[in-house]
C-alpha positions in Angstrom: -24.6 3.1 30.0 -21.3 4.9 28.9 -21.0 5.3 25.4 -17.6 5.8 23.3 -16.4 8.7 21.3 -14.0 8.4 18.2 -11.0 8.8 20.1 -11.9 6.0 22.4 -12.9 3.4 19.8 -9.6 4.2 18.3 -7.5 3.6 21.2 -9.8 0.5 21.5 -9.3 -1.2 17.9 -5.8 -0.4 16.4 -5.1 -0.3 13.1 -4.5 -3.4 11.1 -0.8 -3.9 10.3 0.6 -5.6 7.0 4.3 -6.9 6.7 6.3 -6.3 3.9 5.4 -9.4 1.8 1.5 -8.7 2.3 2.2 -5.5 1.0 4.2 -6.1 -2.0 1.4 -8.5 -3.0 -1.0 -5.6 -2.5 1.4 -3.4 -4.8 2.2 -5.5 -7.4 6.2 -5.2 -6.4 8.8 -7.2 -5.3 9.2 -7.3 -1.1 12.6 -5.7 -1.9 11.0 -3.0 -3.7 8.8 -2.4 -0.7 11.6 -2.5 1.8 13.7 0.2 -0.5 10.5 2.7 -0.8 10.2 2.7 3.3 14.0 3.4 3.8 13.8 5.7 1.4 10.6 7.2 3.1 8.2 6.7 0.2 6.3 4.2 2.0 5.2 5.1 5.9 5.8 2.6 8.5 6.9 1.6 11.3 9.7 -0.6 12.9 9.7 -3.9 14.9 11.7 -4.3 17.9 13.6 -6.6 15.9 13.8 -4.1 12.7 11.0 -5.6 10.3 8.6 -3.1 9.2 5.0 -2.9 9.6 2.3 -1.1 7.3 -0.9 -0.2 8.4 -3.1 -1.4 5.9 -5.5 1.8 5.6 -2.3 3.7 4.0 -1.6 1.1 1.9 -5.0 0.4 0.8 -4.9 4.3 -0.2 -2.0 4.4 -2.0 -2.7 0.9 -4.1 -6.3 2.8 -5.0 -4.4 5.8 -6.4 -1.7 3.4 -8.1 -5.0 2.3 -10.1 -6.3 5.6 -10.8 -3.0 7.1 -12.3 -2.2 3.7 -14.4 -3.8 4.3 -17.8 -5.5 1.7 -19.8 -3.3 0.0 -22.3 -4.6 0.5 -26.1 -4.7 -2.6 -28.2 -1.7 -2.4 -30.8 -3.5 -3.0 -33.9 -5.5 0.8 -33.0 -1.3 2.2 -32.9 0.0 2.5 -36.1 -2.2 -0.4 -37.7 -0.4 -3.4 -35.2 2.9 -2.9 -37.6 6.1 -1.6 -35.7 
């Protein structure tokens, strides 16, 4: 019985792709947004034969993961400056 390395399975199971509107849903952004940040090269993907680009959803996952790490938890107003501005 033949049994399959990393590369193979790879080969075998390609990655999961997300279009532009699954990702902006992912991201909390508007699908115009998403489309700005991969023309700009912020956000790696790749192009359609017909121009649309594709995400693969590993990357994104990753990146929305680290989104939530960096965004900080919001104080309550009354603990700044007594809820008074």
């Amino acid at each position: 019985m033949k049994t399959l390395d990393s590369a193979s399975a790879a080969v075998m199971d390609p990655p999961t792709l997300l279009t532009t509107s699954e990702v902006s849903r992912l991201l909390g952004v508007s699908p115009n947004t998403v489309t700005r940040w991969a023309r700009e090269g912020r956000l790696p993907c790749r192009l359609t034969l017909g121009g649309h680009h594709r995400f693969d959803r590993q990357v994104i996952e990753g990146i929305r993961e680290s989104l939530n790490r960096a965004t900080p938890v919001a104080a309550e107003p009354a603990a700044i400056g007594g809820g008074r501005f």
